[in-house]
BASEZA-988531 format. One record per residue (C-alpha): residue in three letters; x, y, z. Coordinates in steps of 0.2 Angstrom, whole numbers, plus 5000, padded with zeros to 4 digits. Each point is the difference from the previous one (the first is absolute). Layout:
BASEZA-988531
ALAXYZ ...
***
This chain:
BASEZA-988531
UNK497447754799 UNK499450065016 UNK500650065012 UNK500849875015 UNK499350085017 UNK501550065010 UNK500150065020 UNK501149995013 UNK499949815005 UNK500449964982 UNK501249855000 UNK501650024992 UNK500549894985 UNK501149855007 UNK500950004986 UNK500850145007 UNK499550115015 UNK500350214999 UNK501249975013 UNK501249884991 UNK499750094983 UNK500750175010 UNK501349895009 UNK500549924984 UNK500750184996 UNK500850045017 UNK501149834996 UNK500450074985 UNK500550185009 UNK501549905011 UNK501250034987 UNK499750195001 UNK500950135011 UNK499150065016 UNK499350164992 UNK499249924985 UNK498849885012 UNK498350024991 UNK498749915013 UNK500349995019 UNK498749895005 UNK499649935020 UNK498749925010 UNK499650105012 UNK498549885009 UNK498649954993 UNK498350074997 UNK498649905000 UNK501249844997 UNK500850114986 UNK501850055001 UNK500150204999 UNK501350044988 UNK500950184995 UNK500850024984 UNK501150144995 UNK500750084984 UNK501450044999 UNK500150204993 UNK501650044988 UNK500050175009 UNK501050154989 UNK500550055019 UNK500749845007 UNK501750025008 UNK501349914989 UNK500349815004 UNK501149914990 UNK498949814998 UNK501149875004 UNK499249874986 UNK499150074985 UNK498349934993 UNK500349834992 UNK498949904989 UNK499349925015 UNK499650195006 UNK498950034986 UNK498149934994 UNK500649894985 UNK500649875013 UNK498349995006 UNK498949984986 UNK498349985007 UNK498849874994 UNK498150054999 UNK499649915019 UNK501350105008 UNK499450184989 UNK498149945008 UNK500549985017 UNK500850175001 UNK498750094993 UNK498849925011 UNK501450075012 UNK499850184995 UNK498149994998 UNK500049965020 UNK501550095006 UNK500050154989 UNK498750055000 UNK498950154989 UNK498449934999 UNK498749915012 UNK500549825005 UNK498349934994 UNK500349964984 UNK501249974987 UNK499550154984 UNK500950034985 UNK500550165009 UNK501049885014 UNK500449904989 UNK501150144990 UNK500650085015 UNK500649835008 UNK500949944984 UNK500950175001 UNK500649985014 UNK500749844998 UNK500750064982 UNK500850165010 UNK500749895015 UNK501249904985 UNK500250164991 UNK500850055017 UNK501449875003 UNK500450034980 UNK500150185005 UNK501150005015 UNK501049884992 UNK500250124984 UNK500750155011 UNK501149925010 UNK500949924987 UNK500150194992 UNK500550065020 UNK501349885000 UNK500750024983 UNK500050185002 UNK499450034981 UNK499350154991 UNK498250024998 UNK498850104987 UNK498750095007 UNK498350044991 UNK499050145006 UNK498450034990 UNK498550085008 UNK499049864993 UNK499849824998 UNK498849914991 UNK500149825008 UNK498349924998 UNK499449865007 UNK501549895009 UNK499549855006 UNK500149904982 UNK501550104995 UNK501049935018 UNK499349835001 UNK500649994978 UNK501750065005 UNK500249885018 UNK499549854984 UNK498649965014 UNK498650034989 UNK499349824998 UNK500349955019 UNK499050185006 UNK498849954986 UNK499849835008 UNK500050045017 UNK498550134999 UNK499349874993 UNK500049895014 UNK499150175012 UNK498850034987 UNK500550124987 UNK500750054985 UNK501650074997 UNK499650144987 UNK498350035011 UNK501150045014 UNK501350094989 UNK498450134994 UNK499750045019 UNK501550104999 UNK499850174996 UNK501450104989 UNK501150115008 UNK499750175000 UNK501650064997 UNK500350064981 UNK498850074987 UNK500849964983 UNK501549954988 UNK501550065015 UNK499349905012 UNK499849864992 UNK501750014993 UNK500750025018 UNK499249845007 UNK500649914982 UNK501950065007 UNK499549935017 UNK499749824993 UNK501550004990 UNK501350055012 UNK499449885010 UNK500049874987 UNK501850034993 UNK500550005018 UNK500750195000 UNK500050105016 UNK498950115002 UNK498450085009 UNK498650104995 UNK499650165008 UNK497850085000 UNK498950085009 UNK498349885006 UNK498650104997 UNK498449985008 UNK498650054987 UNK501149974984 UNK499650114985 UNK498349974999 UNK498649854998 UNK499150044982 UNK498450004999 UNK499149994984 UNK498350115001 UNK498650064988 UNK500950175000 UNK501749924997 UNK501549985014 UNK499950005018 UNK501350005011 UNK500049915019 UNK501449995012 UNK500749824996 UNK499749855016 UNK501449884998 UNK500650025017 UNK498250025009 UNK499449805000 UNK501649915007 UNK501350134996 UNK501549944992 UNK500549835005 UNK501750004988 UNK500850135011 UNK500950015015 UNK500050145010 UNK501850065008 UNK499650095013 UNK501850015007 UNK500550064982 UNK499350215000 UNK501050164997 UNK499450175001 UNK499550114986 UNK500050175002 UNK499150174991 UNK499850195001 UNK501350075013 UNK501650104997 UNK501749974997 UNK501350065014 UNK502050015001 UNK500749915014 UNK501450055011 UNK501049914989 UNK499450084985 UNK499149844994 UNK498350024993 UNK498449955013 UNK498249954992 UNK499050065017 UNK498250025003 UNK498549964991 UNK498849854995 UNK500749835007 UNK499349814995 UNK500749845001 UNK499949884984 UNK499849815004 UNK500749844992 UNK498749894994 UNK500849854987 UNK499749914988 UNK500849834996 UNK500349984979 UNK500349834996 UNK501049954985 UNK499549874988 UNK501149835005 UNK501350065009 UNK500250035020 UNK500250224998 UNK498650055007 UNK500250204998 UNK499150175009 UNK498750104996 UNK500150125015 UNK498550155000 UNK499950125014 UNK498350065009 UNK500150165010 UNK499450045018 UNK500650155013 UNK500249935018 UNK498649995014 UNK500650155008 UNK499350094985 UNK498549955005 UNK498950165009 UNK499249945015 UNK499550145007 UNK499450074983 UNK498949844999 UNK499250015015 UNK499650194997 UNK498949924985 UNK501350084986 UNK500249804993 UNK500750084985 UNK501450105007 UNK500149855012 UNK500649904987 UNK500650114985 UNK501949945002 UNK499649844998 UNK499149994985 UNK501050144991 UNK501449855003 UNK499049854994 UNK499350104985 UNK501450014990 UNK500049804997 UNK498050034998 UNK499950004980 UNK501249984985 UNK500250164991 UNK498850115011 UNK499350144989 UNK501250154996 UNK499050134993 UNK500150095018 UNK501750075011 UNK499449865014 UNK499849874987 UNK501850034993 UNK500650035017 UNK499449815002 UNK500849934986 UNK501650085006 UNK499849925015 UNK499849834994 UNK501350024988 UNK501250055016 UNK499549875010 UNK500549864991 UNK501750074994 UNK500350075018 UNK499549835008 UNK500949874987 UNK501550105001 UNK500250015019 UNK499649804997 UNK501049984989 UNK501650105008 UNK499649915016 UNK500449834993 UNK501450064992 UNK500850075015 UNK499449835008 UNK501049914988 UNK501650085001 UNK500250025019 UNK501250155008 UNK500750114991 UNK498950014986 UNK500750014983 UNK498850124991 UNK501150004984 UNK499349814997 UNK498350055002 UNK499850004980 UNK500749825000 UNK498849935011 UNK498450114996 UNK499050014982 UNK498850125003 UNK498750004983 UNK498650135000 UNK498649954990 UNK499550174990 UNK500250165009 UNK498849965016 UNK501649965009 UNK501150124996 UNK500150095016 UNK501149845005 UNK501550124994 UNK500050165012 UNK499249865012 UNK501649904999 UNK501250165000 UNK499050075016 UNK500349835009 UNK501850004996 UNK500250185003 UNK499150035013 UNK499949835011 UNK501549914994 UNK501350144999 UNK500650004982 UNK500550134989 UNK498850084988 UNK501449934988 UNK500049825007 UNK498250015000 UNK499650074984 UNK501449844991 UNK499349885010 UNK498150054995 UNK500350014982 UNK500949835001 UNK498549915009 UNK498450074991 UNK499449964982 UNK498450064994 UNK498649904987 UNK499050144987 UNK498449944996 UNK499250134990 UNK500650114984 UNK498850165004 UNK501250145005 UNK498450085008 UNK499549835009 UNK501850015010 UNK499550025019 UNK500450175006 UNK499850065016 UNK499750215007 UNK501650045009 UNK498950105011 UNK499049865006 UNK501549875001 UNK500850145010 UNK498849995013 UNK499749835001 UNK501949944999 UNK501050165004 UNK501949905000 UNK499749934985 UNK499750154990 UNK501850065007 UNK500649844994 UNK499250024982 UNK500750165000 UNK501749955003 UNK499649864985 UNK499450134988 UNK501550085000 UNK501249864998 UNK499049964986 UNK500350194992 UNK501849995005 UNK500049854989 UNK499150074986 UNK501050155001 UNK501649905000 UNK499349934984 UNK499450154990 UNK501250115004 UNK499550205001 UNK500550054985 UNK498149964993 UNK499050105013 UNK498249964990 UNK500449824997 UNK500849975019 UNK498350105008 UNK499149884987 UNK500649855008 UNK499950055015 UNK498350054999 UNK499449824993 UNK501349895013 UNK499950075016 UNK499149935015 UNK499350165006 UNK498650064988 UNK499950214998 UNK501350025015 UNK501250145001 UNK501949924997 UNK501249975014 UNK501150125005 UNK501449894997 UNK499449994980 UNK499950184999 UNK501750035007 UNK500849884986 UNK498950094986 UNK500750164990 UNK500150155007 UNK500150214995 UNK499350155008 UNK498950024989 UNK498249935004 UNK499149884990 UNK498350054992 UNK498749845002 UNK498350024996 UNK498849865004 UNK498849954987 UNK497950015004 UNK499649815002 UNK498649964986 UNK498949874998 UNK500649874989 UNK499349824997 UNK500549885008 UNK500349884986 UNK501350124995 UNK501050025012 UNK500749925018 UNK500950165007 UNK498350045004 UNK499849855013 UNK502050035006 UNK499950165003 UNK501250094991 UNK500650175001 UNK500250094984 UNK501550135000 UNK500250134984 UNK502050085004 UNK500450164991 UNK501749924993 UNK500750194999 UNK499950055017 UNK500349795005 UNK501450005012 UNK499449915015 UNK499049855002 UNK498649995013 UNK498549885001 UNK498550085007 UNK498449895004 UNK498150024993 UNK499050065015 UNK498749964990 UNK500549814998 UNK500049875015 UNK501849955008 UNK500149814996 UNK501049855003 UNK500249874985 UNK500349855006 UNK500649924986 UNK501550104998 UNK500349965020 UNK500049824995 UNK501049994984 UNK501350145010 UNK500049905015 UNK500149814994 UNK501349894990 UNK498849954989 UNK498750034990 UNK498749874992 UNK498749994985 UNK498749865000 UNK499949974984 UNK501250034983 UNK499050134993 UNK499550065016 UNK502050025003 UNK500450074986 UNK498950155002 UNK500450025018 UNK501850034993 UNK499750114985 UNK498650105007 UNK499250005016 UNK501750005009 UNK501450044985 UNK500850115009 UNK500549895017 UNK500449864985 UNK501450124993 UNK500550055017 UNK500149825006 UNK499849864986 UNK500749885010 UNK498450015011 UNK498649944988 UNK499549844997 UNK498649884993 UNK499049875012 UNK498549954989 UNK498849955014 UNK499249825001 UNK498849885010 UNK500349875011 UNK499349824989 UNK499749925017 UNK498650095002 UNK499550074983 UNK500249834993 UNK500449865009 UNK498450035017 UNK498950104989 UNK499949894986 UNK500549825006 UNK499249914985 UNK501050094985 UNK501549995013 UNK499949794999 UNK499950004982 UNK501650114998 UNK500949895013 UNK499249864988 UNK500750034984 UNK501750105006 UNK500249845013 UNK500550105015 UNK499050135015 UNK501850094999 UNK499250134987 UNK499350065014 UNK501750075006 UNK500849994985 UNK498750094989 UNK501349994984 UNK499449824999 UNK498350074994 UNK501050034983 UNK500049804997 UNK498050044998 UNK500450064983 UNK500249854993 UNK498249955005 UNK499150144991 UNK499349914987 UNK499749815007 UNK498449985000 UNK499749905016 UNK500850145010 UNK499150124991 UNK498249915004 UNK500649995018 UNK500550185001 UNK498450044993 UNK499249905014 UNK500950075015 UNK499350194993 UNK498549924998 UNK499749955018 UNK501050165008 UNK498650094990 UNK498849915007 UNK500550055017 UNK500050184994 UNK498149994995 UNK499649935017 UNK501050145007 UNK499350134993 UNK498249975001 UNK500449965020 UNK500850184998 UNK498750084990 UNK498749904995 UNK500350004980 UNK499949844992 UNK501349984985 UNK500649864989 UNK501449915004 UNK500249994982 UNK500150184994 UNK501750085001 UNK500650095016 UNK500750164996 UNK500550065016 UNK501050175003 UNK500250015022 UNK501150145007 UNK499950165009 UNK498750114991 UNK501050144993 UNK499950104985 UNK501749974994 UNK499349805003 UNK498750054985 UNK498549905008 UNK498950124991 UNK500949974983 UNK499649795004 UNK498150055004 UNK499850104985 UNK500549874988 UNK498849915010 UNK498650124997 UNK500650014983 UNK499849804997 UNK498450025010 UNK499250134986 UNK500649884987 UNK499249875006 UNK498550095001 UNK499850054984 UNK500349814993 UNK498849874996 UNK500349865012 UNK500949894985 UNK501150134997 UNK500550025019 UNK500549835001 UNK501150004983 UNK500750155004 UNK500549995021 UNK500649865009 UNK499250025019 UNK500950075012 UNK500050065022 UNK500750155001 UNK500850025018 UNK500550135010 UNK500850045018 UNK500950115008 UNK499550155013 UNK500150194996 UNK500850105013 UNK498650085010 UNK500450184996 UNK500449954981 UNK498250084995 UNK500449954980 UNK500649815005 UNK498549995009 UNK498750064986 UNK501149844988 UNK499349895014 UNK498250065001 UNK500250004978 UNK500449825002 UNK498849965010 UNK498650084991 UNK500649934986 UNK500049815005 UNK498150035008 UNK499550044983 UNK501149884990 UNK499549855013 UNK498250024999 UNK499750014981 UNK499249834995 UNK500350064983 UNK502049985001 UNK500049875012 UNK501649895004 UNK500850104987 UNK500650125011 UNK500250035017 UNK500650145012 UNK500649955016 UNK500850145013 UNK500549885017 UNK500150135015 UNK501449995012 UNK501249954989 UNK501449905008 UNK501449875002 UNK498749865003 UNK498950054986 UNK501550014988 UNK500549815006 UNK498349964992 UNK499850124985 UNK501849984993 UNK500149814997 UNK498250004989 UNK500650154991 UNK500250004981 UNK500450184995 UNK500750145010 UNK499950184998 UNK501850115004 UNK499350154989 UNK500950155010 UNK500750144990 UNK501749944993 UNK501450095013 UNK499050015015 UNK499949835008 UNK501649975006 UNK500049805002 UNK498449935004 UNK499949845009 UNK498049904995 UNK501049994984 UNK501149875005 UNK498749935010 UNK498849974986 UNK501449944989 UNK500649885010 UNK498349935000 UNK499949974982 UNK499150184999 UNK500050084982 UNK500450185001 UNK499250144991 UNK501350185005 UNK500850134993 UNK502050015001 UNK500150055018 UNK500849945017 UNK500449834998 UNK498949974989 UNK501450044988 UNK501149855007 UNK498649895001 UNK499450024980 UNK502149964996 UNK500149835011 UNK498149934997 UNK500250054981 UNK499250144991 UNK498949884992 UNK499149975016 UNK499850165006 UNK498650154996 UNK500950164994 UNK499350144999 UNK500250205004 UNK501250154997 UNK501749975006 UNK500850085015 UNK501250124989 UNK498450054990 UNK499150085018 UNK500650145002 UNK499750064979 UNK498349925001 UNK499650135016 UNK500950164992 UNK498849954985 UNK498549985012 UNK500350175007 UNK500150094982 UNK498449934995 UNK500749894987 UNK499249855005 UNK498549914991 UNK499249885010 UNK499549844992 UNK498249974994 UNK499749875010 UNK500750075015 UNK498950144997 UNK498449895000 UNK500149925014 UNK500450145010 UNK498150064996 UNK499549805002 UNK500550035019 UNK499150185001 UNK498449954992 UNK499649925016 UNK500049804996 UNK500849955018 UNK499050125011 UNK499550185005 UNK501750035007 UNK500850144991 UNK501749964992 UNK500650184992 UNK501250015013 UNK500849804996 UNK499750054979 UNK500750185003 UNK501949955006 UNK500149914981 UNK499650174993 UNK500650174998 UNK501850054996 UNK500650055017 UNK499350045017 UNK500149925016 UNK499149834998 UNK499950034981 UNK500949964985 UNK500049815002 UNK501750005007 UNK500149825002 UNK499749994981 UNK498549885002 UNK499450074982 UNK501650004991 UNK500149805006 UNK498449954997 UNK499649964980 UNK501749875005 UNK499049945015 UNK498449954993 UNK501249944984 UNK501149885010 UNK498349945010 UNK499549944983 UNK501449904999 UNK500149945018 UNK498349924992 UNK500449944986 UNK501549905009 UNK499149935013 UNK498649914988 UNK501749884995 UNK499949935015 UNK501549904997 UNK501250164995 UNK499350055015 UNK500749885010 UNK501650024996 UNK500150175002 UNK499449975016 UNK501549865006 UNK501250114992 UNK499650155012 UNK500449885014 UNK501549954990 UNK500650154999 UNK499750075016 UNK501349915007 UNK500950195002 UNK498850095012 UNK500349915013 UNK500350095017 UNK501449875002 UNK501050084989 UNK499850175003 UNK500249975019 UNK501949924995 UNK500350164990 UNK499750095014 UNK501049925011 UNK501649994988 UNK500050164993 UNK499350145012 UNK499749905018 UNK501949884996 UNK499249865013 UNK500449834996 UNK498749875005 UNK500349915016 UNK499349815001 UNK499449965017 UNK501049815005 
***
């Protein structure tokens, strides 16, 4: 439809006019206390025969003196007394279009049109908001606290307007102006927030919080260039700085400009007069509030999602420099401020660029702490009970990014609040939990203590102090009796990485005149496939047990000073959580076995999960009505048990012929997609295998395009008749961006790519297959590729992905899964059936053998692996040289060698199981039910339920339902 010319003397609908839409909702406000008044509107004269009016938000402000509201938010307070109809959503877009404005007045674009429904979706958004946390003010409950360092929304707009039940009036009032409403919707660019899997997850927690009504925010940073904006080239990946805040910037967010603290680096630490400690001197910046509103699905919570921008003050800014023509000196303040919310994960392989990340990781504990103390002390009034802090503050750290929230905290208690180290060091441990998301000991963040010492001087006083509370423990546990096995575990469980002991340590350790003999043993060069002390940093002692008397502990100078931060978390937290069951398990037995025998009343399991709202119910409206249809009821969609009942509908035929129908046209979608995205042409009516994620090694990408090229060779040397007989057609997909120094993830992309440039173009093989790499992989793209999916690839080496989360996506999509036993693939295969579910793949307790086999030359590669190894060098897919790609599946050790993700070991099952997948999918009709008993039996992965066992066993909130 086009588009209805829009300007300034537009007339408003008289159905109803912006100002008695807005009005409505200053009716509905009379019930609220004075400090929850959303809009303050007055005529102030007219203008041109136009009334002039000024509206104000109202700002939930950390900082707000304490007021006691005399009435609380009632359902008159809230939007759902107001439901608008389609004329009133009209007029008050026609509202924003003229009054808030971000584009020329002369016409009425899809752009305008976006940014104007936002704005009227943001404004309702606000009055659920305000209402939301006074409720919690008055009340007075505990609250969880997410801090992530990303967030993977996507798109919004569809997501909001689902949640508010106002699709089919925003639908019908676009309508009435000119537009679509999924037009409009694809205006919206995706946040740049997040890169992969913990992102995602994060914004998964966001929506169902909100939707089971549990109190809570979300703490980030808002970066300005993202990650990076993938580029697909002739010569593989490019990177460019991501624009999504460039063309209107972020019209979700409200920026609270009264809500800033200050963020300080580098300086030095002081005594007092009084003896306290003093952080004095160095680098100062301010961090900025900028929120986000986070509807939840049918209900009135609106929740948080508050990211923080940085800036230095004005003052910084050197005239005089400036007008001396050093601009760059002029100005060198301010942008060593704003850079550190420039890019998600800025590069680390130089001291600035870790110096960066440090920075980014401080600020956002540094700032939602203060935040989050400040509302605290709010709430409680004079004096302030800091003993309660724990029973009104959750704070959760997702992965170790955060984890300087825990010398943060005791710094602002110690040093600002005037609590015991004691006090402080109780109540940290009581408030902060900590999520793992990896099972690679060498993958665990650690820091240079040299470098944190320069940047965060106090801290590292306070780590210190941490590090030996934590020996004391482990001391109090072991005993001294065993020197070797105490010095064992101490070496493995300490904070402090090749550090001499405390003086307080060495004081409680025996003692003789006699001196102890300890030589230090020559550091060799060891793979490292075979060992992890390598990547930690240990020091190797030999005692001479005759002459042992006296223990000392001596550091390597030829090894770095480190800080793990894993141990800091699992010392300094109540809790400590897996993300899937296997995932747990192996965080207790091995990555962290020594912390679970210390403390076993610390670890737990949250198998992770995906919000159905959007995965299921917005992304793919058509299968969502036919599962309403045949269960009877929409309240699967926050109840996803009820997709159990599906079961029963496996084998009916007419549900089956109207499954097949809703994939049919969902891949229809995809075809038009991707030849928008790429200009390939596939058939809708070949399979789409589709494997999108982060390109990693670990991922096996390259094991997925090898069986590829292997099919590929196959074909080739086939009559056409026996092709036909002997493959059933198929779109191979991929996605996902490779880390810009990641220089072997980035040869997978360009392998892929060359390979579907040849693959696409051979008349020979035709619609048989088809090779499909979509650049800039994202939420929005996934929204599209998942529902038209048929089989999905989770092929990472068994015991390295911790959870997973496109898994459940896919599956609750009526996805077939082909995977080894890894993450939650594991939990998904025992609820969807091992019947429809692709095994394949060494098991994770086999690894570990398969390597120390590897690495004694007692493997024997497979023929066929063999084959097209020498397939892909003969030069088929281009000049491009691949010995460096084929040379990392060679070789029995080595850096970069010895196939250490086992790609050969796996692959004669790979290509195996494929030929099942085939021989499956030509019964279309076993198909099909595979398919509906995926859904069926991804009732489990919801984020739903993993948010409630959050909340009851490590966060103990109870939900609170707004009146």
């Amino acid at each position: 439809m086009a588009a209805i010319p829009f300007s300034a003397t537009s007339k408003p609908s008289k159905s109803a006019t912006p100002s008695t839409f807005i009005s409505s909702f200053i009716a509905g406000s009379n019930h609220i206390g004075r400090q929850s008044r959303l809009f303050l509107i007055s005529n102030s004269g007219s203008v041109s025969g136009r009334a002039t009016r000024k509206l104000c938000v109202k700002n939930v402000a950390a900082t707000d003196q304490k007021q006691e509201p005399k009435d609380v938010a009632t359902k008159e307070g809230t939007l759902g007394a107001f439901p608008p109809d389609s004329a009133s959503i009209a007029s008050i877009i026609k509202y924003h279009a003229e009054f808030t404005p971000c584009f020329s007045m002369e016409s009425f674009g899809l752009p305008k049109a976006f940014y104007a429904t936002v704005e009227s979706v943001r404004y309702m958004l606000i009055i659920n908001w305000n209402a939301t946390y006074e409720y919690y003010e008055k009340l007075n409950v505990k609250q969880a606290y997410y801090l992530s360092m990303e967030y993977l929304q996507g798109r919004a707009l569809l997501n909001a307007i689902g949640n508010l039940e106002l699709s089919g009036p925003y639908a019908e009032a676009l309508a009435k102006l000119g537009h679509n409403l999924e037009d409009v919707a694809r205006q919206e660019p995706d946040a740049a927030l997040g890169n992969g899997g913990l992102g995602r997850l994060a914004s998964c927690f966001l929506d169902s919080l909100a939707t089971q009504n549990y109190p809570a925010w979300g703490y980030g940073l808002r970066y300005k260039y993202g990650l990076f904006k993938q580029h697909i080239t002739k010569d593989g990946q490019e990177e460019v700085a991501e624009n999504w805040l460039e063309v209107m910037g972020n019209p979700w967010e409200i920026p609270r400009n009264d809500v800033t603290y200050p963020v300080k680096f580098y300086g030095e630490v002081i005594s007092g007069p009084d003896g306290k400690k003093q952080w004095v001197g160095g680098e100062n910046v301010t961090a900025v509030a900028y929120d986000v509103p986070i509807p939840g699905y049918k209900t009135k919570t609106t929740i948080n999602l508050r990211l923080w921008s940085t800036k230095v003050a004005p003052a910084e800014f050197d005239l005089h420099a400036f007008n001396t023509g050093d601009h760059a000196k002029a100005y060198a303040a301010i942008k060593n401020a704003e850079k550190i919310c420039y890019i998600l994960y800025p590069g680390d392989e130089t001291v600035v660029g870790k110096s960066l990340r440090l920075k980014q990781q401080y600020t956002l504990c540094s700032a939602s702490l203060q935040d989050i103390i400040a509302r605290f002390e709010r709430r409680s009034g004079d004096p302030v009970d800091w003993e309660k802090f724990p029973e009104k503050v959750a704070v959760q750290m997702n992965d170790t990014h955060p984890t300087l929230c825990i010398p943060e905290l005791i710094r602002i208690l110690v040093d600002l609040k005037g609590l015991s180290w004691k006090e402080a060091w109780d109540i940290t441990r009581r408030t902060v939990a900590y999520t793992n998301h990896t099972v690679l000991p060498e993958a665990l963040e650690k820091w240079s203590l040299e470098l944190i010492q320069d940047l965060l001087p106090r801290h590292v006083e306070i780590i210190k102090m941490i590090d030996e509370e934590l020996i004391h423990t482990i001391v109090a546990e072991y005993g001294t009796e065993d020197l070797d096995l105490l010095l064992q575990k101490v070496k493995e469980m300490r904070i402090l990485d090749n550090i001499e002991l405390p003086d307080s340590v060495l004081e409680i350790l025996p003692k003789s005149e006699e001196s102890t003999v300890v030589d230090h043993i020559e550091p060799i060069d060891i793979p490292d496939n075979k060992t992890k002390a390598t990547d930690e940093g240990d020091q190797s002692l030999v005692v001479d047990t005759e002459k042992k008397k006296e223990v000392t502990f001596e550091p390597d100078p030829e090894l770095p000073k480190m800080v793990r931060m894993a141990n800091l978390c699992v010392a300094g937290g109540h809790a400590v959580n897996g993300v899937a069951e296997i995932h747990s398990e192996i965080v207790k037995n091995e990555v962290f076995n020594d912390f679970y025998k210390l403390w076993p009343e610390k670890f737990q399991n949250k198998t992770n999960g995906v919000t159905p709202r959007r995965w299921i119910r917005f992304c793919n409206p058509d299968l969502s009505r036919l599962i309403t249809k045949y269960i009877g009821t929409e309240e699967w969609v926050k109840n996803t048990e009820m997709l159990v009942n599906l079961q029963k509908f496996a084998d009916n035929e007419d549900f089956q012929s109207q499954w097949r129908e809703v994939k049919r046209r969902n891949k229809i979608k995809v075809a038009s997609f991707l030849k928008e995205k790429t200009g390939y042409v596939v058939n809708p009516d070949a399979m789409f295998d589709v494997q999108v994620k982060r390109i990693h090694e670990y991922k096996r990408q390259l094991m997925n395009i090898l069986g590829i090229v292997y099919r590929y060779k196959k074909m080739k040397e086939m009559s056409p008749e026996e092709r036909k007989a002997r493959f059933v057609p198929r779109v191979c997909i991929f996605g996902g961006k490779a880390f810009a120094t990641y220089v072997q993830a980035k040869r997978i992309v360009k392998f892929i790519t060359d390979v579907g440039a040849i693959v696409n173009r051979d008349q020979e093989i035709g619609d048989l297959l088809k090779v499909v790499f979509v650049p800039d992989y994202n939420v929005s793209i996934a929204e599209v590729l998942i529902p038209g999916s048929e089989l999905s690839q989770h092929i990472s080496t068994a015991g390295m992905e911790a959870s997973g989360t496109s898994n459940m996506k896919f599956a609750m999509n009526g996805c077939i899964q082909i995977g080894t036993l890894d993450g939650a693939n594991v939990e998904i295969r025992e609820e969807v059936g091992e019947e429809n579910f692709f095994l394949f793949g060494a098991r994770a307790e086999e690894i570990s053998g398969l390597r120390k086999q590897r690495s004694e030359g007692k493997f024997v590669a497979d023929p066929r692996f063999e084959e097209v190894k020498a397939y892909v060098r003969s030069g088929v897919f281009g000049p491009y040289n691949y010995d460096e790609l084929m040379g990392s599946l060679e070789g029995n050790e080595g850096y970069g060698r010895a196939d250490y993700f086992l790609v050969g070991y796996d692959f004669p099952s790979y290509i195996e199981c494929q030929d099942k997948v085939d021989e499956a999918y030509r019964d279309q009709k076993r198909w099909t039910k595979m398919s509906i008993l995926n859904t069926a039996g991804s009732y489990k992965f919801s984020s739903d339920r993993t948010i409630h066992e959050y909340a009851r066993d490590i966060w103990r909130i109870e939900p609170v339902v707004l009146p």
